[in-house]
C-alpha positions in Angstrom: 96.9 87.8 108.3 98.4 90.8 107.0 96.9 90.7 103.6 93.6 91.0 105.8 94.2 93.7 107.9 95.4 95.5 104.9 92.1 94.8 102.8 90.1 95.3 106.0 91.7 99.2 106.5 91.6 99.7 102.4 88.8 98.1 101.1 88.8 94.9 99.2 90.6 96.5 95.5 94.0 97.3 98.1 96.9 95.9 96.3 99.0 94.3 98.9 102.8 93.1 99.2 103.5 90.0 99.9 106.6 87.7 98.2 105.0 87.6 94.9 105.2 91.0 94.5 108.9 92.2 96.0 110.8 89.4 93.6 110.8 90.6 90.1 111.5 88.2 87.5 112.6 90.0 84.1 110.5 88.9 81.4 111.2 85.7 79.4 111.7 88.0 75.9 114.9 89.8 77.8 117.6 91.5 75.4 120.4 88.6 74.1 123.3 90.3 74.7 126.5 88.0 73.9 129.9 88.2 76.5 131.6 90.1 73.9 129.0 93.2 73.9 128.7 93.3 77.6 132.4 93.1 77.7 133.6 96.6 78.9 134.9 99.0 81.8 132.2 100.2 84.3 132.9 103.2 86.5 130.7 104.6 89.7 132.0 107.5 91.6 134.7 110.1 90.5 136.6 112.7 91.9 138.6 111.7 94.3 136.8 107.7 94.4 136.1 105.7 91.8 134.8 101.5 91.3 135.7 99.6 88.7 134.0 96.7 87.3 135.7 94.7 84.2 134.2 92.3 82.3 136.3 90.6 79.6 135.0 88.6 77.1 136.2 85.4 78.1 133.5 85.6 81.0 136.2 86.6 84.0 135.9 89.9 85.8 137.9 92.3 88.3 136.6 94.9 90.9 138.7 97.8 92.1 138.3 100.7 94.3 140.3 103.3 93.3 140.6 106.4 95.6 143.7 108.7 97.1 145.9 105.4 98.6 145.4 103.8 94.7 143.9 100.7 93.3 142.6 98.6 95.6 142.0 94.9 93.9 139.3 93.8 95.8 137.6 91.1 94.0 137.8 88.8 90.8 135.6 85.7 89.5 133.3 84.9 86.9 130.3 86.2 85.0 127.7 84.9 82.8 124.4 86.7 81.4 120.9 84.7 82.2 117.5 86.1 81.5 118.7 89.3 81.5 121.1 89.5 84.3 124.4 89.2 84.5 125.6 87.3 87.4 128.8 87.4 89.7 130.6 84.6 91.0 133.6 85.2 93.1 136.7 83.1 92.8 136.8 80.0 95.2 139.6 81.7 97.0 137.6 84.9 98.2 134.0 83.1 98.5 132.4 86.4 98.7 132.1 89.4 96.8 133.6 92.7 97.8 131.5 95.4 99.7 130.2 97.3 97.0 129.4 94.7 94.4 126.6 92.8 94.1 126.4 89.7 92.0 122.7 90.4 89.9 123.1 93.3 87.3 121.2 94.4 84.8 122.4 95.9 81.8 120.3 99.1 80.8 120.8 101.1 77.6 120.0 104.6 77.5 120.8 106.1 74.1 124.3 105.6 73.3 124.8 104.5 77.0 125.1 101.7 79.0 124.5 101.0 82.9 125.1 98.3 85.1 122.4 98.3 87.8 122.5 96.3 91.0 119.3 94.6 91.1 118.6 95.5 94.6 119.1 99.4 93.2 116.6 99.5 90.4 114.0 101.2 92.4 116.4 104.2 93.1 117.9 104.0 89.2 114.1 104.5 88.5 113.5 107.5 91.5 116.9 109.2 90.0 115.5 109.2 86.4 112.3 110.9 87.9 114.0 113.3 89.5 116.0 114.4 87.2 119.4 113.2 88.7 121.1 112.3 85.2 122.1 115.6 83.3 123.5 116.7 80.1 126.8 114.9 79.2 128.5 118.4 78.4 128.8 119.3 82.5 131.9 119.3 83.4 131.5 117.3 86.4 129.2 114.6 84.9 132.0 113.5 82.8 134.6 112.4 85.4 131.4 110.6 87.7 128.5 108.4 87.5 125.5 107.6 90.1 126.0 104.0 89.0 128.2 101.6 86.8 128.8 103.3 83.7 130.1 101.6 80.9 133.6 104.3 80.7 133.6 106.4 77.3 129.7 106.6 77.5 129.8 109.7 79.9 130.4 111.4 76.5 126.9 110.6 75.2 123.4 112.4 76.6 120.7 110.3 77.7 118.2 110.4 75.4 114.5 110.0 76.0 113.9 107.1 78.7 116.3 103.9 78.9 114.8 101.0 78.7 113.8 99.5 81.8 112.3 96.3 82.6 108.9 95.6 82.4 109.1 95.3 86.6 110.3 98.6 87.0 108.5 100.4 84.5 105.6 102.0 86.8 108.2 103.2 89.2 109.2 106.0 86.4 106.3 108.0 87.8 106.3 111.6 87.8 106.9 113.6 91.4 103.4 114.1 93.1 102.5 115.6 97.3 100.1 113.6 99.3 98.7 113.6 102.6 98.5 111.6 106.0 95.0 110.8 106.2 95.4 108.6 109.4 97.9 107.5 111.6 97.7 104.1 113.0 99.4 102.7 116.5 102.0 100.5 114.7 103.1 103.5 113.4 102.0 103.4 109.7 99.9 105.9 108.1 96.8 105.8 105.1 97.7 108.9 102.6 95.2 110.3 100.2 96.9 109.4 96.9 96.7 106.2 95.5 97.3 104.4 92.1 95.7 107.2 90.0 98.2 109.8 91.3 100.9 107.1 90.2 102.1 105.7 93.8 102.6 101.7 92.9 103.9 99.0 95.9 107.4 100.1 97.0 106.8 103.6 96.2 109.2 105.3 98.8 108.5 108.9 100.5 109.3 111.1 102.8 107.9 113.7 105.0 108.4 117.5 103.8 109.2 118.2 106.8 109.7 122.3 107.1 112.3 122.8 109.5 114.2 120.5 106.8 116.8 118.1 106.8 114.2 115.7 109.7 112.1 114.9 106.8 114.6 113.8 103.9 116.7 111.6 106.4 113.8 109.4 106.6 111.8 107.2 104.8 108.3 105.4 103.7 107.4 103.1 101.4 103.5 101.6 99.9 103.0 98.6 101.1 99.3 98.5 100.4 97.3 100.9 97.4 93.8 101.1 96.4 92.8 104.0 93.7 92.8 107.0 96.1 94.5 105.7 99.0 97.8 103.8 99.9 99.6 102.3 103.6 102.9 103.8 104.1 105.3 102.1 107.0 108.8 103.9 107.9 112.0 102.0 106.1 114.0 102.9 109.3 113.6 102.4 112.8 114.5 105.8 114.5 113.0 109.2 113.2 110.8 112.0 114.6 107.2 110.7 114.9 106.5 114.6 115.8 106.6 114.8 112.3 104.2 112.6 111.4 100.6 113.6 111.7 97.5 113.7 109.7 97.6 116.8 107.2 101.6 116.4 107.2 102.7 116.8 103.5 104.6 114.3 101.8 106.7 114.1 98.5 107.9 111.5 96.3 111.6 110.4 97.6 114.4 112.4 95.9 111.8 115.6 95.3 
């Protein structure tokens, strides 16, 4: 049913989202990376919080939050690296993984570096690149924080060129581009006029430049449905300003 409105309000070459296209399997060709060279200490945060992630070689692993009352040990369990990912499993005892964790990563090398990326984050690893979010290793600041798991030592090293993401998440390193609201539609979704030749794929998130400012950038859009020159856009949250949205209303790439 919805695959048919979609086609019906785009045209017949709309691209449309359904389950096939929101799981991603990695490809069958994936990296072979043994325990011992995914073996390592990952850090996300700094200052005055940190998470840790260690995996030993021996396939066991420990998560801590460190911040001002000291190390927290949160969560421990398992690991093992399949088709790319590296999977969690928590100890019997805790059945569940710590808030904060999540038991899919994938490994990404960037140059000297290495990331562990929540799979359910791989669309904002890929919107941070864009954006420019990852600078120069010799800022002060960069070297006591990271946006995600970090392999620790590697905050030394510049990222260099493009990391190498998975063939899923490829088309979401897509350069910054404005479109318009075309239409708005009673449901509350909206047609813009870019499409897949301005680089917007399914998933693509936005939001509204809104000018009075900070309106727009709390919320969000995302593609669910793209022809050439045109895509659907539906709100990722419930509550926002609809004032703010109305045809001729400009909006940016998220993170822009």
């Amino acid at each position: 049913m919805l695959a048919t409105m979609l086609v019906a309000l785009l045209g017949n070459t709309a691209l449309v989202q359904d389950e096939a296209t929101t799981s991603r399997p990695l490809p069958k060709n994936s990296p072979a990376l043994s325990a011992k060279e995914l073996a390592g200490e990952y850090q996300e945060g700094g200052g005055m919080w940190r998470d840790v992630l260690r995996l030993s070689p021996d396939r066991r692993f420990t998560f801590t939050s460190e911040g001002g009352l000291g190390p927290l040990d949160m969560g421990r369990g398992g690991w093992r690296f399949e088709d790319g990912v590296i999977l969690l499993e928590p100890d019997k005892q805790t059945k569940t993984l710590p808030m904060g964790l999540e038991s899919r990563l994938i490994p990404i090398d960037w140059g000297r570096q290495r990331y562990l990326v929540a799979e359910s984050r791989m669309l904002e690893f890929c919107d941070a690149i864009r954006r420019g979010a990852f600078k120069p290793a010799d800022l002060y600041w960069l070297r006591h924080s990271s946006l995600f798991l970090l392999r620790v030592g590697d905050e030394h090293h510049d990222p260099i060129g493009l990391p190498n993401i998975p063939a899923p998440w490829t088309p979401y390193l897509h350069k910054p581009f404005t479109a318009k609201i075309k239409t708005v539609r009673k449901d509350r979704s909206f047609v813009v006029d870019r499409g897949v030749s301005a680089g917007l794929v399914l998933d693509t998130r936005l939001r509204i430049a809104d000018p009075s400012g900070w309106r727009g950038f709390s919320t969000g859009w995302k593609v669910i449905a793209v022809t050439e020159d045109e895509a659907l856009c539906i709100p990722t949250e419930t509550t926002y300003d609809e004032s703010i949205v109305k045809p001729g209303a400009t909006l940016v790439s998220a993170g822009k």
